[in-house]
Steps between C-alpha positions, in 0.01 A plus 500: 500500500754780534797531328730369714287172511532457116897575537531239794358235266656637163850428717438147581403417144770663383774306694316178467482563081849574523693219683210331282647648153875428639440098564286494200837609278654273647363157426497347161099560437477894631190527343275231671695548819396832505187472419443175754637718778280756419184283527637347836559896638154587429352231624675458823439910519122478457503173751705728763277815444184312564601345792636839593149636415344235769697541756454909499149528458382755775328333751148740592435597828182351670273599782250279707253332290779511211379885412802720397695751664352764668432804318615848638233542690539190671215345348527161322446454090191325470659263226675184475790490230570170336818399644533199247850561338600588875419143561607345234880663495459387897477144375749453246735718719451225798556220204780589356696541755381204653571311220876679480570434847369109460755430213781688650685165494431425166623890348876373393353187310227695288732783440757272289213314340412813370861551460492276276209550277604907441838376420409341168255771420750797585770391276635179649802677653642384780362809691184491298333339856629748727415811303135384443497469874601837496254640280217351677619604822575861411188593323244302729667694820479800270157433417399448826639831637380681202125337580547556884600836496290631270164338659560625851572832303231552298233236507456615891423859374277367197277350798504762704404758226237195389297496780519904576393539147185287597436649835489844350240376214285344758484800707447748186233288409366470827462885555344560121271237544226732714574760164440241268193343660361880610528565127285214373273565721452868385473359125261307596279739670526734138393222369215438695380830525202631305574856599606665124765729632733234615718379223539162404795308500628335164499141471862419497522739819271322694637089401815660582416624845313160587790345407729704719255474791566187732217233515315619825451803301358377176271269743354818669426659161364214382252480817430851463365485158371169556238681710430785323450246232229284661325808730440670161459261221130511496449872677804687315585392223726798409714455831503133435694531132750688658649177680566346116821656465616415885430119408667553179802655651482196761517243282813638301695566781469196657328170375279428795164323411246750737622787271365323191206338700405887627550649148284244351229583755517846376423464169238311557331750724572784203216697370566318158650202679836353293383151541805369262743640717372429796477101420875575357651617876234273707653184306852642558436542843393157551799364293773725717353384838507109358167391686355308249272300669284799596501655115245297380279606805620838424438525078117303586462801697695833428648462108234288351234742567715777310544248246095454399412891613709625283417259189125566561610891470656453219219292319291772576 
């Protein structure tokens, strides 16, 4: 809000607190009168403000299929916004002043009933009715200004700069997305490599690029060294070892169940196979994906093995 906004407001607060302080002296309890008047200008200020708020909410502009605007370029945002407040202040707008409009007739008899009530609370002058009337009237028509104006001010531009902001995310993420996933893919190609002159990435480098890269991208890693995996796990063993850290990488970036599964297959297949770990990430694997009518099938065959190799080993 600017300055002038704050001084607008400050003004009709301080005339109201005024002609409020100067009846207030007046009647033979100033203090509760005041303070009673008070209560009933805030009140009817927030109830004005709000409905003020409601009826200025910007309505959005909407294209065919409810899509927004077009952009510059005369192409249409390929989002929907949630246009449930818009709806909302549409409804209550319609109410009330339906409702107003249906007890028209009835406005005189309900404003000296109420009368009535503010004039013992206000004093019990005989123009303790009247000024509550006042009150009420002059802070909820302030109120609702105050909430009307400021709305179609500045909520409209908070929207506006809302959805821009989001636009221009989207699209900066769009266009680094081909860096980010061209990037993992190089990691994981170090890492893969058995050639001794390429350097190796560190292992907080490489989670971190996986974890930048979008899914497509960790898929076509993982496929990659899913096949160097299983073309050299009996032939290669050196070339095989070097998909460990991939899977590992994998399976911190993003907890998927074929990156455990496809780790755990590598360790088995070792030179000196890591039969501990490997039952570790096969089990996980199994527990992530939640098929656990097949894990029997698949301990009987895959982990139980493991399980009575390695004890034999050990025995020996």
């Amino acid at each position: 809000m600017k300055t002038n906004d704050y001084l607008l407001i400050s003004i009709v607060w301080i005339f109201g607190i005024f002609s409020i302080s100067v009846y207030s002296l007046n009647t033979k309890l100033p203090g509760i009168v005041f303070a009673n008047s008070l209560l009933f200008a805030g009140s009817a200020f927030f109830i004005g403000g709000l409905l003020g708020f409601l009826f200025g909410i910007p309505r959005k502009m909407h294209g065919d299929g409810g899509l927004l605007a077009e952009t510059e370029q005369n192409k249409k945002v390929l989002y929907r916004v949630n246009t449930n407040l818009e709806q909302i202040s549409d409804w209550l707008t319609k109410i009330f002043v339906g409702v107003s409009l249906t007890q028209l007739n009835n406005l005189p008899n309900k404003l000296s009933s109420l009368s009535i009530h503010l004039n013992l609370i206000l004093g019990g002058e005989p123009s303790s009715g009247v000024y509550g009337i006042s009150i009420l009237t002059y802070y909820f028509v302030a109120g609702f200004l105050c909430g009307y104006l400021i709305t179609r001010i500045y909520v409209g531009r908070l929207f506006h700069e809302a959805d821009t902001s989001y636009l221009e995310d989207q699209i900066a993420q769009l266009q680094e997305q081909p860096y980010l996933d061209s990037n993992a893919n190089d990691i994981a190609d170090r890492l893969l490599s058995i050639n001794p002159t390429v350097k190796k990435p560190s292992e907080s480098e490489t989670v971190e690029a996986f974890k930048k890269a979008s899914t497509s991208a960790r898929l076509n890693i993982l496929n990659k060294a899913e096949k160097i995996r299983a073309d050299n796990k009996d032939r290669n063993k050196e070339l095989m070892v070097q998909t460990i850290p991939v899977f590992e990488a994998l399976k911190k970036a993003e907890n998927d169940h074929r990156y455990f599964a496809q780790l755990a297959y590598a360790l088995k297949d070792k030179e000196n196979p890591e039969y501990k770990e490997a039952i570790e990430n096969l089990t996980e694997a199994i527990k992530i994906r939640g098929d656990y009518k097949k894990m029997d099938i698949l301990y009987m065959n895959l982990i139980e093995p493991f399980v009575i190799f390695s004890m034999t080993k050990t025995s020996s």
